[in-house]
Structure formats: structure tokens, C-alpha cells
N, C-alpha and C positions, 0 to 999 in steps of 0.2 A: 543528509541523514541525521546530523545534529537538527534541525528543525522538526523532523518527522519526529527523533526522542521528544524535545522538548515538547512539542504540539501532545505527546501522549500524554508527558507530565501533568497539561493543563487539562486535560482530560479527567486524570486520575486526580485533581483539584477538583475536579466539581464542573468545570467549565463544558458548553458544548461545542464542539469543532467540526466544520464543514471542507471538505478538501475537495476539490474536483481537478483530477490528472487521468493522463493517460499512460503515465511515467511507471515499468514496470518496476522500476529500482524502488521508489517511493513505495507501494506496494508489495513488494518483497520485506522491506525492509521492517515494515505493518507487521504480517507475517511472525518477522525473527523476534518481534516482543511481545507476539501476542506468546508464541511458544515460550520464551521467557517467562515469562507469565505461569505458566504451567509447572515449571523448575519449583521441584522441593525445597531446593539448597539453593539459591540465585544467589550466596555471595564469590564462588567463584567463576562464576559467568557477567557477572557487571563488570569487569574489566575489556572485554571484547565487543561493548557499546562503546560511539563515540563519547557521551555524556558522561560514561562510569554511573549511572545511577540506576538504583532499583526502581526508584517510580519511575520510570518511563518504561516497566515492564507494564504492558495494558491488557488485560483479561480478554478473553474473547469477548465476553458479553457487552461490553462496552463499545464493538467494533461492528461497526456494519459497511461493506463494501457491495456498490450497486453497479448494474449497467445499465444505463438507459438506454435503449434502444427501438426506434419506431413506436417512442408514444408510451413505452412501459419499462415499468423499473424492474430488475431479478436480483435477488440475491446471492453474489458469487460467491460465497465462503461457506463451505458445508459444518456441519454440527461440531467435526471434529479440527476445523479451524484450516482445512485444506483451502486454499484459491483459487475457481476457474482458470487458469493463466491463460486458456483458449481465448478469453475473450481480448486479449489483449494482440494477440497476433496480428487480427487486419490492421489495426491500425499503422504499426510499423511496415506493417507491407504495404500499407494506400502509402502514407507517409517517402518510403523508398522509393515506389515508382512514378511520384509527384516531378520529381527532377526531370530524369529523362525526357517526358511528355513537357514538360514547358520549353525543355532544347528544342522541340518539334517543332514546337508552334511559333520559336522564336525566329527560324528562320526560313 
């Protein structure tokens, strides 16, 4: 999570950042500072980040979170900074039933 702050940091420096995960935590996490972000009064909520820092609160506008999927990119974060979390379900569930199916075929 301190890299997900810091990586906003360099964001909010000017820099541009590329992240490609499946990891919902990393994306939640996106999320808690874009809504920080939004916070009138953000100095008593920088204590509840691992960083303590305001800059790694990052505007929505700054955030774009994609699925690829079969050849085309979507948009998953609605206007008002909500996140598809749907799309993220199969994964964990291929992922979980990857094990099993390999016991199968092992013996």
C-alpha cells in the first residue's frame, strides 16, 4: 500500500504511471485516495494512510482504471469515482480453481 501512496505521489509530481494488476487490494487502495482526494479538511485523515501524506491524496481526474478484455479497453470507474469491483471477481475465481484441476491432471 505504501508503494500504491508513493506511486500517487509521483503522479501528483507530474510524472506518468503505468500499473497493470489484478490485485484488488491495490485497487481499493486507488479508490481510498482518490476519495481523500475529495476530503475538504484532509489533515485529519492523512494519519490513516501508510505514507501520512497529503500528496498521495490523487484526484479522480488523474486516475484511469481499464479492463482489457477480448481485444478492447472499458472504463471501470464511474464519474463519481465508484469501481466496477465485478470485473475483478473471475479472476480470483479462475485463479482458485487453477489448483484443484492441476491435482487432476497430476495424477
Amino acid at each position: 500500500m505504501e508503494i500504491i501512496e508513493f506511486l500517487a505521489m509521483l503522479v501528483n509530481a507530474g510524472l506518468h504511471v503505468l500499473i497493470t494488476t489484478h490485485n484488488p487490494y491495490i485497487v481499493d487502495h486507488l479508490a481510498n485516495l482518490m476519495q481523500a482526494a475529495k476530503h475538504d479538511d484532509k489533515e485529519p485523515i492523512d494519519k490513516l494512510f501508510y505514507l501520512e501524506q497529503r500528496n498521495a491524496f490523487i484526484p479522480q481526474a488523474q486516475v484511469s482504471i481499464y479492463l482489457f478484455e477480448e481485444g478492447t479497453a472499458k472504463n471501470i470507474v464511474d464519474e463519481d469515482g465508484i469501481i466496477d469491483w465485478s470485473t475483478f471477481g473471475h479472476v480470483s475465481s479462475d485463479v482458485s480453481s487453477m489448483f484443484p484441476q492441476l491435482l487432476k491432471t497430476t495424477k
